[in-house]
MARSE-890380 format. One line per 8 residues: number of its first residue (from 1); for each residue x, y, z of C-alpha. Coordinates in steps of 0.1 Angstrom, whole numbers, plus 2048, in hexadecimal, padded with zeros to 3 digits. Layout:
NUM = X/Y/Z | ...
This chain:
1 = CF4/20F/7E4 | CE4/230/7D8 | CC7/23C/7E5 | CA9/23A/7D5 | C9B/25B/7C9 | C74/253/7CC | C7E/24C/7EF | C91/269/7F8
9 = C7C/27E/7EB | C5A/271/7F9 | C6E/275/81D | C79/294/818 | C55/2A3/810 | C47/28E/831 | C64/2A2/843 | C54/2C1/833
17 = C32/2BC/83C | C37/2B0/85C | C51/2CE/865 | C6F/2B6/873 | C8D/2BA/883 | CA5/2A9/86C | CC9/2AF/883 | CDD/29B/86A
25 = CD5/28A/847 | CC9/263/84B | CE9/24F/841 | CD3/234/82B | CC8/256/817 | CEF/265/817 | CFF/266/7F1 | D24/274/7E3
33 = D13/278/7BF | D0B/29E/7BB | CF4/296/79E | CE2/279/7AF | CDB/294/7C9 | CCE/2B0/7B2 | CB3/293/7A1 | CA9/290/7C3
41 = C9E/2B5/7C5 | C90/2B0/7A8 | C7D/29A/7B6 | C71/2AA/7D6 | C6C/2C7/7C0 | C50/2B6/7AD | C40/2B1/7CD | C45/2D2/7DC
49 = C36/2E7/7BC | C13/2D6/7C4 | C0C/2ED/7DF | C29/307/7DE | C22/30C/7B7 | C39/30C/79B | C63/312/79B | C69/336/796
57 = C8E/337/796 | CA8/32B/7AD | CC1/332/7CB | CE5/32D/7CE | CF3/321/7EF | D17/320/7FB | D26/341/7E9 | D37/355/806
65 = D4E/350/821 | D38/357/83C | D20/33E/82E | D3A/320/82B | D49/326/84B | D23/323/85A | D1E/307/84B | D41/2F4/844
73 = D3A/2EE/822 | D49/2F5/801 | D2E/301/7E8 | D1D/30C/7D3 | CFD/2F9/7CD | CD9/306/7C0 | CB8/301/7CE | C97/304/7BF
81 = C7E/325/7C7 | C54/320/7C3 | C3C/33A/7B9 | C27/338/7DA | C4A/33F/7EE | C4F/360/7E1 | C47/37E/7F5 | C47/3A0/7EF
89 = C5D/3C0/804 | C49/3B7/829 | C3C/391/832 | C31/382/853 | C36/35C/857 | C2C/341/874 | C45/335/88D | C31/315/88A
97 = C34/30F/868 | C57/30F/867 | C71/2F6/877 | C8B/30D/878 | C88/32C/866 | CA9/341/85E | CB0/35C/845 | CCB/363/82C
105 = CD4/384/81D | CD6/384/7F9 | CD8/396/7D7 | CB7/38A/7C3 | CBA/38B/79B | C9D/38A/784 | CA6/37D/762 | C9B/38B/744
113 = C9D/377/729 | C9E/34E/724 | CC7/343/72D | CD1/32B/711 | CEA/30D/71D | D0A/315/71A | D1B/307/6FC | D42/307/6F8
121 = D47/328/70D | D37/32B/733 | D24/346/740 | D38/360/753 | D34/37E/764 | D37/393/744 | D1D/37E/72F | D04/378/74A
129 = CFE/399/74D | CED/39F/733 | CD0/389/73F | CCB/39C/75D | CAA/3AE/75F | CAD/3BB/783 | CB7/3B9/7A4 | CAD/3C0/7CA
137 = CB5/3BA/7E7 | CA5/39B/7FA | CA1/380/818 | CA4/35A/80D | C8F/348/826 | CA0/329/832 | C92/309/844 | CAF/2F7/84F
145 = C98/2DC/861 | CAD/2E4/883 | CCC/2D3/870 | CEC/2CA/881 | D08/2E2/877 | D23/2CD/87F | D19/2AE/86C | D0D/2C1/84B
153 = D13/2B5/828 | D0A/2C4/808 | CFB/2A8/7F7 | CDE/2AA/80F | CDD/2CC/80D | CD9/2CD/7E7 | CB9/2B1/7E9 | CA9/2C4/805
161 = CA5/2DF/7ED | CC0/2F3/7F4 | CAB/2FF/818 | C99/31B/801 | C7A/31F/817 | C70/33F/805 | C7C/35F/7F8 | C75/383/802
169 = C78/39D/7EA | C7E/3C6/7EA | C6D/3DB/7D7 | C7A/3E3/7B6 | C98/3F6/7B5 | C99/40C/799 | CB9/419/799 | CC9/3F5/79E
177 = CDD/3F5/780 | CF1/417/78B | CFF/400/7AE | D1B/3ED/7B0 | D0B/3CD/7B8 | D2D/3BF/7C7 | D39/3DA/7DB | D15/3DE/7ED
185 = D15/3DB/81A | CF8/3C7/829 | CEB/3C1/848 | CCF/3AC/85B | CBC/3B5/87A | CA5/3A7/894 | C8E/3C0/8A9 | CA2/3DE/896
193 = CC1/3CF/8A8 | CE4/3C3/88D | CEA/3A3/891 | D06/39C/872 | D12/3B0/854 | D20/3A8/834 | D2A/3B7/811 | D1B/3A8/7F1
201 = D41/3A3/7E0 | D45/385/7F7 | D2B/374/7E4 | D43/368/7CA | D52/385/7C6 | D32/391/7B6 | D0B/389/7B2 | D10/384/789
209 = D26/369/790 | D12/355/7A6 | CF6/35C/787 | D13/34C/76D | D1A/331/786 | CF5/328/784 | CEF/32B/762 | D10/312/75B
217 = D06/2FA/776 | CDF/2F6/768 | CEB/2F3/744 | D03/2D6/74F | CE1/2C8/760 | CD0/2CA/741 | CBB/2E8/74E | CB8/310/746
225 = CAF/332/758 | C8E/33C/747 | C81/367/743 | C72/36D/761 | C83/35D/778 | C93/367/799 | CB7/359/7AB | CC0/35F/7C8
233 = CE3/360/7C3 | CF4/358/7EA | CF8/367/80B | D09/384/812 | D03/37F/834 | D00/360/846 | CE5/34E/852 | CD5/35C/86D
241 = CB4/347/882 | C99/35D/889 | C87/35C/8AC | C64/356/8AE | C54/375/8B1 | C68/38C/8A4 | C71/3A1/886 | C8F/39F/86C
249 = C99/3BD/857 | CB0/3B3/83A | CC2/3D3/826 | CD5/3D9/80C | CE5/3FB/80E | CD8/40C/7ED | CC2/3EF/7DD | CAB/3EA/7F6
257 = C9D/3D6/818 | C84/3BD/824 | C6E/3B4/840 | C63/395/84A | C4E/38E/86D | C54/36D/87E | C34/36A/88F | C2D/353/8AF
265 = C14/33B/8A9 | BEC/345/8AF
């Protein structure tokens, strides 16, 4: 039997409020339907925006190697971004307010004009472009919820809105549009200390087609990327869990870095 969505989604914003460990996905909420799974989100979405404030774009998950091999899954899948999870260059976050609080490398895009469905032809990397506004370098904030890696499954990952526990941006990067966004080395450290590198072509070979993958996948779910808009458009560089109390630096060489404090509680 299907799960309900009401349900699903009324537990998963309990397991939000109350910070959870959630090792591995209940089996009376497990489901093989991708779409089933995305109306969940949906769902939990309309729940989350009352207090996290409107969507403002989305995330892609599961777009490079070292991502799938983390997590043993074959992707990708999108996630949903609020207003009141967007931070800007340097933020400092709680150690208590989180359940388990990693960070992701990515490429952010801002979108600059409403993304019509696709019709007979879909997007690629050639005719997203167009629609791209700007781009800078960025952490996505992820809350796992402690999760199991070895009994992961996407389905769940998809409902549990894609993980996206926030997105840190760079400052504006004027001369963006001169880089080669896929041939661009990143790295993220802990206490001015690398931990992992990576190189932005991994993430499907380049950041414009995670963007056309996006654009495709919400027209075929009756939905569209609006001006204005920001997608964070995959890891370049694995996850990586940040301890309590100290201090990540994510960079992009040439479009830019971020900050974010992982405070200890008070």
């Amino acid at each position: 039997m299907a799960p309900n969505i009401a349900r699903v989604a009324n537990w998963l914003h309990s397991v939000d409020k109350a910070r959870a460990v959630v090792g591995w996905w209940p089996e009376q909420f497990a489901t093989k339907d991708e779409r089933l799974a995305y109306r969940i989100q949906d769902a939990f979405l309309k729940k989350q925006v009352v207090k996290q404030g409107p969507l403002v774009g989305y995330k892609i998950a599961l777009t490079s190697p070292q991502i799938l091999a983390q997590t043993g899954l074959k992707g990708p899948a999108y996630g949903p971004i609020r207003r009141k999870r967007v931070f800007e260059h340097k933020a400092s976050v709680r150690a208590d307010r989180w359940t388990r609080l990693g960070v992701e490398l990515e490429i952010i895009l801002t979108v600059n004009a409403d993304v019509p469905r696709p019709k007979a032809r879909r997007y690629n990397k050639t005719s997203i472009a167009p629609y791209v506004g700007s781009a800078r370098a960025g952490f996505e904030l992820i809350e796992d919820r402690g999760a199991d890696y070895s009994r992961l499954a996407v389905n769940p990952l998809i409902m549990d809105a894609g993980w996206n526990g926030g997105s840190l941006l760079a400052k504006p990067n004027k001369d963006w549009a001169k880089l080669d966004l896929g041939n661009l080395k990143g790295s993220i450290s802990f206490d001015g200390k690398v931990v992992r590198e990576g190189h932005s072509g991994d993430v499907l070979g380049h950041c414009y087609n995670a963007l056309a993958w996006l654009a495709n996948k919400l027209g075929d779910h009756g939905k569209t990327l609006k001006k204005g808009m920001i997608v964070s458009t995959g890891s370049m560089v694995a996850c990586q869990f940040v301890p309590p109390g100290s201090t990540a630096v994510g960079r992009i060489k040439g479009l830019g870095e971020v900050t974010l404090k992982y405070e200890l509680p008070r």
